[in-house]
N, C-alpha and C positions, 0 to 999 in steps of 0.2 A: 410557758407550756401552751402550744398550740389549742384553743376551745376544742373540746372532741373530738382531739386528734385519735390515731391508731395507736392502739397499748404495744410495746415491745412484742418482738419476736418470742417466739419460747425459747430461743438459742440464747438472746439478750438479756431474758433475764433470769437465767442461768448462771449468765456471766455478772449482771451487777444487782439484780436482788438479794437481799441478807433478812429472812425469814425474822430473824431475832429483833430486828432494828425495828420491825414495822408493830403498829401498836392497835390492840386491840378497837374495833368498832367501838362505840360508847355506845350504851345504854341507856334507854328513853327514861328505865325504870330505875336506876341508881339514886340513891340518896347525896345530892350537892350541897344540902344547907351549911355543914361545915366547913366546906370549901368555899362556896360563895362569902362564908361571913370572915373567914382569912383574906379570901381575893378583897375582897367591902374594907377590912382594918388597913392593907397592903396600902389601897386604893388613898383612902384617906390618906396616911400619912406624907407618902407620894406628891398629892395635891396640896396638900396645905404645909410646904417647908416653911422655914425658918429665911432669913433674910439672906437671900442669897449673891455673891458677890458679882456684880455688874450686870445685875440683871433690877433687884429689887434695891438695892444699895452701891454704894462705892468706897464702900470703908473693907478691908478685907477682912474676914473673919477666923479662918481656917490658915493649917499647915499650907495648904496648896495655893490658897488667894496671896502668900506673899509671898509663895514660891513665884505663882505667874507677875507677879508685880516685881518681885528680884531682876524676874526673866526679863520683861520688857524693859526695865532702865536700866539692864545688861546690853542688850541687843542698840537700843539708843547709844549708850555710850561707845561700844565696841563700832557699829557700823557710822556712827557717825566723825571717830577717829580715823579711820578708813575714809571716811567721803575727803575728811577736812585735808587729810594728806597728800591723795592722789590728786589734788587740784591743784597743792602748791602753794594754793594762798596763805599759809602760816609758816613758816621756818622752811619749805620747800626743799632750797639747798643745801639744810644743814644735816650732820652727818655723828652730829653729837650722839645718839643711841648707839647706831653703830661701833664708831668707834670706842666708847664707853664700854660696851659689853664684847669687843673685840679680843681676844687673847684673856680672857677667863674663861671657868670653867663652863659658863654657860655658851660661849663659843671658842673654843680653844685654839681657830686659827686667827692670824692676825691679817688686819684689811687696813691700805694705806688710804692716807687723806687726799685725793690728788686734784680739790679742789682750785682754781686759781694757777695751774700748772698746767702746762701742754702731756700730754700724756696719749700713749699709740694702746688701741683696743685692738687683738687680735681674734678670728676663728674660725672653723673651719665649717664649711659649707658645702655641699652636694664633694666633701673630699678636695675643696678647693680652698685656701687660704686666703680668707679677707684682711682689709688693712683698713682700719680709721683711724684719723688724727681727730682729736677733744680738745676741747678749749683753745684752739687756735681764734683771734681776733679777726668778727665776721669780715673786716674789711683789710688785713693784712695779704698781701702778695705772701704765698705758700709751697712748698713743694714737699710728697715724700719720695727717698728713694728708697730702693728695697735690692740688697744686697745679699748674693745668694751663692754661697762656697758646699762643695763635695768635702763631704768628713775625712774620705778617705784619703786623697791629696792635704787634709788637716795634720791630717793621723804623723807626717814626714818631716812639714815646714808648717813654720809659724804663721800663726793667720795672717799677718800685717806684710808677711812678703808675699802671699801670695793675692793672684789676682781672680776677683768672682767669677764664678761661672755665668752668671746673669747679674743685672742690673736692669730696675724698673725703677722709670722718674718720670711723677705724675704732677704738673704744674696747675696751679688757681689761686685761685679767694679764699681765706677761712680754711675750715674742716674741709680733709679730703678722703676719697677712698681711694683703695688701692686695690689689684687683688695675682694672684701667683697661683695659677691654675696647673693640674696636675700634667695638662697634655706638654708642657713647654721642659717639664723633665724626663729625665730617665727615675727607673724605683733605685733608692737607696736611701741615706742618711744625710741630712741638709741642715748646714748653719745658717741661720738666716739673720740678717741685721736691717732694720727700720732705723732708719734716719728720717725724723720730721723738723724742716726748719723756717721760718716767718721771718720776714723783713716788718721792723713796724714802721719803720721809715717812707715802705710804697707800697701804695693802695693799688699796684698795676693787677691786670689778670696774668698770671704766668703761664697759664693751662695752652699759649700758641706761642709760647721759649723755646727754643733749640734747647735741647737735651743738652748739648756741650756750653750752653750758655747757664743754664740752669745748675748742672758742678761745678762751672768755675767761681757762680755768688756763694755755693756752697764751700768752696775751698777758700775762698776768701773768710770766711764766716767764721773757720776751725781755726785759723791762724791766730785769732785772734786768742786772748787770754780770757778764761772761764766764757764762752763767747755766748749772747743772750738771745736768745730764740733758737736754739735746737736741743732734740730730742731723741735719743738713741735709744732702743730696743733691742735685745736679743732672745731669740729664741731656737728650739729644732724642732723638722719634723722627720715623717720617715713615711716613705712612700714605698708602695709594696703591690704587686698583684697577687690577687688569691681569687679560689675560684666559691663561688658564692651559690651554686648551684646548688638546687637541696632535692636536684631529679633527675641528674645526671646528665644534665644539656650539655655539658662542657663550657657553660660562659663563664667567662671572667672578668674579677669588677678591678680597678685600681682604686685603692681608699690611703690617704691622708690622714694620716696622725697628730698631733700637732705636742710638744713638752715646753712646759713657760712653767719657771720657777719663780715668777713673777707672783710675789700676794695680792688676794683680790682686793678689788677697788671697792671702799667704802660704801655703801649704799647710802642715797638721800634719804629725807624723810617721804618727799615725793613719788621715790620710785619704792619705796616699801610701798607704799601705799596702792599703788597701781599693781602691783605684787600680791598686796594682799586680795585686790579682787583677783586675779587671776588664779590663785592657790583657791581660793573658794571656788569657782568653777570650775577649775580640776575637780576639787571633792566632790562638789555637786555630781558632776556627770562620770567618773568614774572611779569615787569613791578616795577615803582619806591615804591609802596607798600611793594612789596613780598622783596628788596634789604633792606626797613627799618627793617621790623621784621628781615632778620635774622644776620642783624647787630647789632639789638638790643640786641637778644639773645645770642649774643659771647661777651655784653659788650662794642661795639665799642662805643667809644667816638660819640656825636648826632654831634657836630661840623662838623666831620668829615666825616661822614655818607652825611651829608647836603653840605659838599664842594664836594664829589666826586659827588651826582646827579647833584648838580648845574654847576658843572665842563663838566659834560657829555651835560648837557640841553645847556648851552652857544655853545661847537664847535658845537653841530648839531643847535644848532637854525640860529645859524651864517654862517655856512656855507654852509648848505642846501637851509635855505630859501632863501638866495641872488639868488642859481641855481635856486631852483625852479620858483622864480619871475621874472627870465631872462628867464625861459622858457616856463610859462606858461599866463604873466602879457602879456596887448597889452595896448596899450591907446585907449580912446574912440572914438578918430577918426578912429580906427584900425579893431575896433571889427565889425565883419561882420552881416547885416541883415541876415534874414531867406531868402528874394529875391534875395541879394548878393550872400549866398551860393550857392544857386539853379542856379544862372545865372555864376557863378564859374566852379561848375560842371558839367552846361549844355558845355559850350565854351571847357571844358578840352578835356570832350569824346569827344567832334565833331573834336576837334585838333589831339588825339590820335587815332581816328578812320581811319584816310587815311591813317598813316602809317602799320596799321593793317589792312588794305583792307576791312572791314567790313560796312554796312550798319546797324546805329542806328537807332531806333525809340525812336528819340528825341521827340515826340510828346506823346509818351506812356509812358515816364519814368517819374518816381515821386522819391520824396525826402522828407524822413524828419528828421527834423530839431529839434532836441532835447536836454537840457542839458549835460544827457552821452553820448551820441553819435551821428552820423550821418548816415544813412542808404539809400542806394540808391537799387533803384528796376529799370533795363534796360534791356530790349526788343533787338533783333538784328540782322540781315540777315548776311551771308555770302554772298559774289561773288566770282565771276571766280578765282580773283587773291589773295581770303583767303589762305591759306594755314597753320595757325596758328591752334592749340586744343580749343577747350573754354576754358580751364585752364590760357590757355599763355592768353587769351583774358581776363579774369579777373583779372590776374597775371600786364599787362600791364595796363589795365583800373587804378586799385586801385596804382601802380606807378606813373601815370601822377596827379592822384588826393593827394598822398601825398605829392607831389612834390610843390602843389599847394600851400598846407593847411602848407607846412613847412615855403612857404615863407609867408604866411600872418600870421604865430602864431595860426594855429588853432590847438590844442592837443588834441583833441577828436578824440576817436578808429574811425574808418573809416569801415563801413560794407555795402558791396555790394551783389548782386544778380544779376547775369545776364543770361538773357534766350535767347539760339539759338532758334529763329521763327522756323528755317529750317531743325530742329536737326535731322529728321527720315534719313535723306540724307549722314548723319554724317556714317563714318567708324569707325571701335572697333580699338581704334589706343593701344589697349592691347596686341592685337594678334599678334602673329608674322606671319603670314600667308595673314593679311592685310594689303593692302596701309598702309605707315605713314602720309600720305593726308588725308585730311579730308572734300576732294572734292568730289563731282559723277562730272566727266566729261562729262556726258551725252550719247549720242546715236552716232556714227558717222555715217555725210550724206552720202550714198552712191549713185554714178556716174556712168556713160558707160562708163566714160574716167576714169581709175584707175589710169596712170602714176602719174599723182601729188601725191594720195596717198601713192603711193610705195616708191616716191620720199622724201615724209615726212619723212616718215616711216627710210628711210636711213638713213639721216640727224638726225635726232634723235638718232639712232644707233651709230653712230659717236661720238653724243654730251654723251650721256651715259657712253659709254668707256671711255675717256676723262673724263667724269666727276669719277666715281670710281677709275680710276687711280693719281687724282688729291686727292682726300679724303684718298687715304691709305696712300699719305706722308704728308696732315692734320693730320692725327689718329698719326702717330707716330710722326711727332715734337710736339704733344704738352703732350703728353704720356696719350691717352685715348681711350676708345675702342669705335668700331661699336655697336650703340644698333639700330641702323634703318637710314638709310639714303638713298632718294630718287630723282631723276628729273624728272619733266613735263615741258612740254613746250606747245606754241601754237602761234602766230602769231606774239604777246605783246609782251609777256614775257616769262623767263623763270624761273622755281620754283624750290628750292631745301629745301630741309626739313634734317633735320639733328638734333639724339638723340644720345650722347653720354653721356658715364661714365668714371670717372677720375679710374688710373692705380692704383695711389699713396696712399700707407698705411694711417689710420686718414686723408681721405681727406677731411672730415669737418673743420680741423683744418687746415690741410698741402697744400690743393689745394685753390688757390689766386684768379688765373681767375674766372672773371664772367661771366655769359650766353651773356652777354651784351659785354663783351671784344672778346670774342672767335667768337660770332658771325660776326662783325666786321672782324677782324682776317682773319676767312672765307671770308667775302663776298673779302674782298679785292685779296684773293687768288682763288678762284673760277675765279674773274674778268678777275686776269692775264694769269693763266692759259687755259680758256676758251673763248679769246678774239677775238678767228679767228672763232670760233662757234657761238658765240652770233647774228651776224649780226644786231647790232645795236638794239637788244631786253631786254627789261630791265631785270638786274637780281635780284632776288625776295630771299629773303636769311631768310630764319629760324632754328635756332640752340639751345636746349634745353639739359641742363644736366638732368642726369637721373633719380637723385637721390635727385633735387631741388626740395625744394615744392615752398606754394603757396607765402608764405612772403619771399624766397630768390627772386621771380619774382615781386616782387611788391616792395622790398627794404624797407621794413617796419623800422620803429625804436623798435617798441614793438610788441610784437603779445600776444593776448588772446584769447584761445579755448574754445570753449564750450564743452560740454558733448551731450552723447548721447539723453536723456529729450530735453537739448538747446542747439542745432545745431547751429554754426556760427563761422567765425572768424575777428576776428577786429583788426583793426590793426592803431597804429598811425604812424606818422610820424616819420621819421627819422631828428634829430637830432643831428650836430656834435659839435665841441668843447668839452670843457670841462664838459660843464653843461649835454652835449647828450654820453657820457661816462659814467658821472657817473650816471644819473640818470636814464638812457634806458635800462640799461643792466636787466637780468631778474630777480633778486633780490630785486632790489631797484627800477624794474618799478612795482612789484607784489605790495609792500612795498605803493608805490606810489598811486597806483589805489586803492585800500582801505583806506589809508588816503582822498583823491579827495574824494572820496564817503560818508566817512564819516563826509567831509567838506559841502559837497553839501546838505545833511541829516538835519546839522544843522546850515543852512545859516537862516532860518526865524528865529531862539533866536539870531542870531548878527547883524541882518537888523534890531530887535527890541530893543537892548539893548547895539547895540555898541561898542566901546572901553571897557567900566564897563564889559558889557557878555561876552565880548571876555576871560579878565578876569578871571573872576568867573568860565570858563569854564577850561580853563586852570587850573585854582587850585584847582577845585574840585575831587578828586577819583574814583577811580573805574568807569570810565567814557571812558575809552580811548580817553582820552583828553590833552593826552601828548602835549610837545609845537611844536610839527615839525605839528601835525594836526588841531592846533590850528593856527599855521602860514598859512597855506593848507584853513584854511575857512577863516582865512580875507583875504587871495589873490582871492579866490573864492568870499565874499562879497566886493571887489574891495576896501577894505580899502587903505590907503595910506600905504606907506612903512614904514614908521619912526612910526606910530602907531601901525600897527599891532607888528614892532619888541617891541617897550616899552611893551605891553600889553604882548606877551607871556613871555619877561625876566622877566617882575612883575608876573606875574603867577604862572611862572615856578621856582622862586625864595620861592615864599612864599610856596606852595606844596612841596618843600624840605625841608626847615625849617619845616611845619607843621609836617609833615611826622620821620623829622627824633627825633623831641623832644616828639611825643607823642608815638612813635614805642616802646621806652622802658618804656614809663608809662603803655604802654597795656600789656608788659609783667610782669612787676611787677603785674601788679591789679591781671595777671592773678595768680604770684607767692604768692599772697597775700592768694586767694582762691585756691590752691593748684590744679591749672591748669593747669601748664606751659606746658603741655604733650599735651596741644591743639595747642602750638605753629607750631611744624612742619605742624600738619595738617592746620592751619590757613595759613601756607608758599605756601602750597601745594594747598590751596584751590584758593589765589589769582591768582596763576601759572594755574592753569587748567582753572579760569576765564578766563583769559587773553586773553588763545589759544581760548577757546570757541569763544570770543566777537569777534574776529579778524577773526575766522572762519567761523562767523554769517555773518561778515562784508561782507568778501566775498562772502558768499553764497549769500544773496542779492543781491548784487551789481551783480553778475552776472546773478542770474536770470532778474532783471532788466532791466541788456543790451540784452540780448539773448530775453528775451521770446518775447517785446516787440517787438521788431526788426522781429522777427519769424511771428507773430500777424500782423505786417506791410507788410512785403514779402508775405503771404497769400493772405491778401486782394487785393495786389497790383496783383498779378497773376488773381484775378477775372476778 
């Protein structure tokens, strides 16, 4: 939220204030002792846990520490079966799974070995018919031809008397392609026959043979008895114009069909593997539907299909959700009232406020208290010995309260507003031509006796030089420049204000110190150096990089922006260990915060249906009801641990199985009805789903937190 921006329209907040939501002012004069000595017992417990797994120990203790250790030498084993395959380096070409689980019930169709054997891969491409010869010997002389008869001329005389419509004969080395493009026919029904055959006798190149030389080694070849190096193939296809228009242009496309009753070819161990990464980035990017179809479509074994989601579902259910529930689970003595909160945040700022020299209107600030988030609206004077921006003052505020909310478990974004009372008094601390104070020192009284004045005036003089002299060998040990640095003084204390910027190339990356070290730093060296000047007057030390914003000064663990429409920024706690690594960082807290939202969405179908909905939810499609979000709303409906995990691996178990046995019935049915050309765009269609729902997801969720919040800050400014 904008510092002292303009409060909503009256139309505005019409439209998103809700009277009921916002929470009364607090009270200077309410009685807090027993609330403070709840927040004090909370507090302790909190602080002083028991041995906590990979953080204080490494022995696991709990359901959830061997769940995440399950998880992780799940994830080990599973991805590292996967690395060891797709390289080949172990059994590469062996096909023993495959074939093993071929023609049972866990794959009911059968796949031929056709290792060590010449064998023709056929298919169809932009509706054009490719041809490759396998396992032909790199250095054997090769040819294929490709034989191509009209059904309906079949339909009268026997194929063997009749002579093809086409012949294509493609001469080389090795492995060849081939290919029978649509434009060289007319639309109808086509026998096609693939002859591939090797001499192992000559290592010639054949690819500059006379075509009529090329049949005749082949006629010689067939004469022979069982004759050794050739390969025949049969298949049909059907070639058709249809008009493809879906707006009435009148164009028309020609599409290629292709029927091979040919069983599929065996999978290695090596091409599963390369398989299986590729079915994972399916799911990854758009979701465990869009990884079945196009597994289906290449023939991958359903088995298989259904170990690698299930494989993927286990490490992240295991080892996400243990973090997750370490970091977002409290017990129910834990979980804080809406009074608790308010009497938390009220004691924070009044704590934070002396070191800030500020004067709050604790009596004017309101809170509220809401599922997505937390929202504070503070009122606030300046005095003599501010010397802080309103930035640093919200920068500092929203640090002491995450600092709070980190130790009692509360994860919810944190959004603040805070209004200087006394703002018009405020200096342009933009300008280089103004103070970097953000004081009016007022008017000075003038006397008949000026000596004291003059006398100030010196002393000051003094402390200045001293002081500038003392900051040019700050600036350069720590290698950073002057961007404004200032002293005041007055009877009290004395003020120094200080904006620098770091030297160092990538210093978002490469600069360590924080405003919070350096400041320090300073004061300490100010101290010594300035110690025969001070005369026992306090020194008052503010120090700001230049280039910080608002969540390097408030030490956020996450930050969310809004847009220009919804102004704000929220920000949650910071979090370390292991579980505040992985889960804070901006990736997987983006990841995070739309899962939460989509949990929170659909917590009334699992407060009504439990374990079973939990379930159902999980294994139903096109739902974005993956298990990590499914695990996200039973931690959200405070399910226990040990059910919500049984409930997503049943889930998420049975959605893979479903998923990966009916993927290739869908394609069949559609092969059956000569559709299969809907496939890509069905891949495509799930894929754009995906991004959409997730983008909905968020779009929501963030108007949500912002407008609402926006609609609260308004009202509260009235």
């Amino acid at each position: 939220m904008v510092e002292g921006g303009p409060p909503l329209s009256p139309k505005e907040e019409n439209d998103f204030s809700d009277p009921e939501e916002q929470i009364e002012p607090i009270s200077g004069k309410e009685n807090f002792d027993s609330i403070d000595t709840e927040l004090d017992r909370i507090r302790e417990r909190r602080t002083n846990p028991e041995s906590s797994f990979l953080v204080n120990t490494v022995v696991p203790r709990t359901v959830d520490d061997y769940t995440l250790v399950f998880g992780l030498i799940t994830g080990l084993v599973f991805f590292g079966m996967i690395s060891i395959a797709s390289t080949g380096l172990v059994l590469g070409d062996s096909i023993v799974v495959d074939e093993t689980l071929s023609g049972t019930i866990l794959d009911p169709s059968e796949c031929v070995d056709r290792r060590g054997e010449v064998w023709v891969e056929t298919w169809v491409e932009d509706y054009d018919l490719l041809i490759r010869s396998n396992n032909v010997p790199s250095t054997a002389s090769s040819a294929i031809i490709v034989y191509v008869w009209n059904e309906t001329s079949l339909a009268y005389v026997e194929e063997s008397e009749t002579e093809p419509e086409i012949v294509l004969i493609v001469g080389g080395l090795g492995n060849l392609d081939s290919e029978l493009r649509k434009e060289d026919l007319i639309d109808g029904f086509y026998s096609i026959r693939v002859v591939v055959f090797f001499s192992e006798n000559s290592s010639d190149d054949w690819s500059n043979l006379p075509v009529a030389e090329i049949s005749e080694k082949l006629n010689e070849t067939l004469l022979r008895d069982s004759p050794p190096g050739v390969t025949i193939k049969d298949l049909e296809i059907d070639l058709h114009t249809t008009d493809s228009s879906f707006f009435g242009s009148g164009e028309t496309h020609r599409k290629m069909e292709k029927f091979d009753d040919d069983p599929r070819t065996c999978f290695t161990l090596q091409k599963m593997g390369a398989w299986g990464w590729g079915l994972m980035a399916a799911e990854w990017v758009g979701g465990r539907e869009t990884a079945m179809l196009t597994g289906g479509s290449a023939e991958v074994p359903p088995w298989y299909m259904a170990m690698v989601s299930l494989g993927m579902s286990i490490f992240f259910l295991c080892v996400q959700y243990p973090l997750m529930h370490r970091l977002y689970h409290r017990e129910t003595d834990d979980l804080l009232s809406s009074e608790q909160m308010r009497r938390l945040i009220h004691r924070t700022i009044e704590s934070a406020s002396k070191s800030l020299q500020i004067r709050p209107d604790l009596e004017s600030m309101k809170v509220q208290d809401r599922a997505i988030s937390v929202d504070v609206y503070l009122p606030y004077r300046n005095t003599r010995r501010t010397i802080v921006s309103p930035i640093e003052v919200k920068g500092t505020l929203i640090k002491h309260i995450l600092s709070e909310f980190r130790i009692f478990g509360e994860m919810r974004p944190l959004q603040i507003k805070t209004v200087r009372m006394d703002s018009s008094l405020e200096s342009n601390l933009s300008s280089s031509d103004q103070s970097i104070f953000s004081e009016d020192w007022g008017e000075i009284e003038l006397s008949e006796d000026y000596s004291e004045f003059f006398s100030r005036i010196g002393q000051f003089g003094k402390l200045e030089e001293a002081f500038h002299e003392s900051m040019s060998r700050w600036f350069n040990k720590h290698q950073v420049l002057d961007y404004g640095s200032a002293i005041m003084a007055d009877e009290d204390a004395v003020f120094v204000r200080v904006i620098y910027r770091p030297v160092t190339k990538f210093a978002y990356f490469l600069f360590k110190p924080t405003f919070q070290n350096l400041q320090g730093d300073l004061r300490n060296h100010l101290g010594s150096d300035l110690a025969n000047l001070l005369e026992g007057r306090e020194l008052v030390v503010s120090a700001r990089n230049e280039k910080s914003t608002l969540a390097d000064r408030a030490v956020a663990g996450r930050v969310e922006q809004g847009s220009q429409e919804l102004s704000g920024e929220a920000m949650v706690a910071k979090r370390g260990g292991i579980p505040g690594a992985l889960l804070q960082n901006p990736f997987m807290g983006d990841i995070l915060s739309s899962v939460e939202y989509v949990a929170h969405k659909n917590r009334p179908r699992i407060d009504r249906y439990g374990f079973w909905g939990l379930i159902v939810f999980v294994w139903i499609p096109f739902m974005a009801s993956g298990v990590l979000v499914g695990a996200m709303l039973g931690l959200v409906a405070r399910m226990r641990f040990e059910r919500v995990l049984a409930a997503c691996f049943i889930g998420g178990t049975a959605a893979s199985i479903t998923w990966a046995y009916t993927a290739r019935g869908i394609i069949e049915v559609m092969e059956k009805y000569h559709a299969e050309a809907l496939i890509p765009f069905v891949i495509l269609l799930a894929i754009i789903f995906t991004i959409l729902k997730v983008r909905d997801n968020k779009r929501h969720r963030r108007e949500e937190l912002f407008r609402d919040s926006m609609a609260f800050f308004a009202g509260a400014s009235e």
